[in-house]
Every structure is written in structure tokens, then in C-alpha cells.
Backbone as CSV, one residue per row, in Angstrom:
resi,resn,N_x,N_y,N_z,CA_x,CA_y,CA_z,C_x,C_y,C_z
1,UNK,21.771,0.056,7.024,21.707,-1.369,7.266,21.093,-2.051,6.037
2,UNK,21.703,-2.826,5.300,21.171,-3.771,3.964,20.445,-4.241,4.307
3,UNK,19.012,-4.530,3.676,17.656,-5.516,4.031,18.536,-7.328,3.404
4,UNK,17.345,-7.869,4.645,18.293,-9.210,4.337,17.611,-10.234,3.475
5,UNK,18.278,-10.619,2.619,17.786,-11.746,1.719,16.087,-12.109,1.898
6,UNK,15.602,-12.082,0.534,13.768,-12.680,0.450,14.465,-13.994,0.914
7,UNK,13.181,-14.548,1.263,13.049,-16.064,1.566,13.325,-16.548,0.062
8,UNK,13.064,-16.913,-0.820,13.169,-17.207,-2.616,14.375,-17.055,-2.635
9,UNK,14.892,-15.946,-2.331,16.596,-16.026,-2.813,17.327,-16.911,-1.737
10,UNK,17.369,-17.039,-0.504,17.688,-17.373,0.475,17.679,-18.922,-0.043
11,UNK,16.534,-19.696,-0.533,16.028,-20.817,-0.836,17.041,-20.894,-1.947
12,UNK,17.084,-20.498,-3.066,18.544,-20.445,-3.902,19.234,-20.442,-3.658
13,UNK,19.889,-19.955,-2.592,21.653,-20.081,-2.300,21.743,-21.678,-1.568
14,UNK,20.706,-22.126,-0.995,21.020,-23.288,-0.376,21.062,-24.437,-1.335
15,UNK,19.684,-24.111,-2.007,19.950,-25.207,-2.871,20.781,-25.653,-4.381
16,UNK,21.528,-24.157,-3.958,22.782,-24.456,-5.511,23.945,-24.529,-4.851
17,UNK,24.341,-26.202,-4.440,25.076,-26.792,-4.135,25.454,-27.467,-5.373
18,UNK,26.947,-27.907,-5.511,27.470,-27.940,-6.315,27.496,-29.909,-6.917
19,UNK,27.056,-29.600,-8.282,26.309,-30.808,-8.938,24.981,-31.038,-8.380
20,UNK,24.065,-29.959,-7.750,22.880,-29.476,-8.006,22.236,-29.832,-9.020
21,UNK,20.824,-30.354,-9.064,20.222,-29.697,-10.507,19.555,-28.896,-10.139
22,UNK,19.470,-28.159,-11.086,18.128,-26.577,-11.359,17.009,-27.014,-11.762
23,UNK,16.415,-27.988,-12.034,15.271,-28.573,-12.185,14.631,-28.613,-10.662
24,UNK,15.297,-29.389,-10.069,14.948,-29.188,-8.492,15.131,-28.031,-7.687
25,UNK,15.414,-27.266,-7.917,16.102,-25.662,-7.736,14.646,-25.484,-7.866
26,UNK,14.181,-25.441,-9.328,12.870,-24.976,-9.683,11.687,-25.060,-8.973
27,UNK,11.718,-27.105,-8.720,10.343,-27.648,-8.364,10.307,-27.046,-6.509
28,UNK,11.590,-27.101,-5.878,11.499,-26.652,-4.879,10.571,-25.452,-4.155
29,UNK,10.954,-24.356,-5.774,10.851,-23.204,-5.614,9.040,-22.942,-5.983
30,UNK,8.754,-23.556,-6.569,7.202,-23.742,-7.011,6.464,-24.260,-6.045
31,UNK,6.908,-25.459,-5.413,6.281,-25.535,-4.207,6.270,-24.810,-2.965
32,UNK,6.981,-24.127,-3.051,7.182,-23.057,-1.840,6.528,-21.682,-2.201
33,UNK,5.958,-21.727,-3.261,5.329,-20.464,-3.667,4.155,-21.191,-3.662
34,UNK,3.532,-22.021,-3.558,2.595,-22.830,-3.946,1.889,-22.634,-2.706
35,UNK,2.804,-22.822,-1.339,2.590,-22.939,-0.053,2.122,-21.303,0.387
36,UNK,2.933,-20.409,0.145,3.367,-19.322,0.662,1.003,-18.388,-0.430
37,UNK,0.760,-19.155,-1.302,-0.088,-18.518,-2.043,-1.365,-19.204,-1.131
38,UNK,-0.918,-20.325,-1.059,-2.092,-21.558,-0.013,-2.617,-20.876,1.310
39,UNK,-1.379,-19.987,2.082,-1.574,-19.371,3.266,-1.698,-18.105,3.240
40,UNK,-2.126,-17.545,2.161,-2.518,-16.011,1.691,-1.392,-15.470,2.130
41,UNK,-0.278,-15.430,2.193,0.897,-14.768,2.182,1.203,-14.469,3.544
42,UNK,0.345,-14.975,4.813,0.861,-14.833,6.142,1.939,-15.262,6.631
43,UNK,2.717,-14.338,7.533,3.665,-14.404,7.848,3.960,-15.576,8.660
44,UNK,5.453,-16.504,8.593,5.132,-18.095,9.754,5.065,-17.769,11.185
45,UNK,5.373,-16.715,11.814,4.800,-16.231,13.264,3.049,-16.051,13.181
46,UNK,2.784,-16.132,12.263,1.021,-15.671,12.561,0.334,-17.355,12.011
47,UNK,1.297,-18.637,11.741,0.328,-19.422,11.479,0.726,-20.784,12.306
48,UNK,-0.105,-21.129,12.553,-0.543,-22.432,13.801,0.023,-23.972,12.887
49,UNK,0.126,-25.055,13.634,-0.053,-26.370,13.038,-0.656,-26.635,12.321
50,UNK,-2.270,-26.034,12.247,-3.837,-26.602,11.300,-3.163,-25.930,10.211
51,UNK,-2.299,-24.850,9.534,-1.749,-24.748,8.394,-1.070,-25.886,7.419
52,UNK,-0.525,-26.619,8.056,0.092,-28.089,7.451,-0.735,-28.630,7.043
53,UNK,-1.422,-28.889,8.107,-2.558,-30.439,8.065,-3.560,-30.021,6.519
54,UNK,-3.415,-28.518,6.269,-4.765,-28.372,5.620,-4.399,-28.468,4.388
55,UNK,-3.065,-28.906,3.789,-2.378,-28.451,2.443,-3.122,-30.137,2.049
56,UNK,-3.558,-30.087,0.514,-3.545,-31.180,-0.092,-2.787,-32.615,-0.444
């Protein structure tokens, strides 16, 4: 059984829609690592609402 797509790549295929920019491809992708580093890498089944509220 093939393991299925990281979240990061997954996040790439959506957002390279065609006349895309990759600049936003990028910033997307930085903020979502930004997030994913914010919540010590917990999984989204193990984190509550107060995760949102607490981002800057």
C-alpha cells in the first residue's frame, strides 16, 4: 500500500493551479510551517480551538 501524500506536498498540488504564482505557493507554504512549528508538531486530532486563538 503507497504512503499517502505529506501535508506540504498535498498543499502543492492544490495550490499549482494554473496561472498560479509560486511566490504564493511559497508564502502559503511558510506559513503553514510556521503554524505546524507554533504547535510543536502535534497532530490536528490532538489540538483544541485555544490553538488558533493563541497564534500571533
Amino acid at each position: 500500500m503507497p504512503a499517502s501524500p505529506k501535508l506540504l506536498d498535498q498543499v502543492c498540488e492544490t495550490l499549482r493551479i494554473p496561472h498560479g504564482s509560486t511566490r504564493t505557493e511559497r508564502a502559503a507554504l511558510d506559513w503553514i510551517k510556521r503554524f505546524i512549528l507554533h504547535c510543536d508538531k502535534c497532530h490536528s486530532a490532538e489540538m483544541g480551538t485555544e490553538v488558533f486563538g493563541s497564534l500571533p
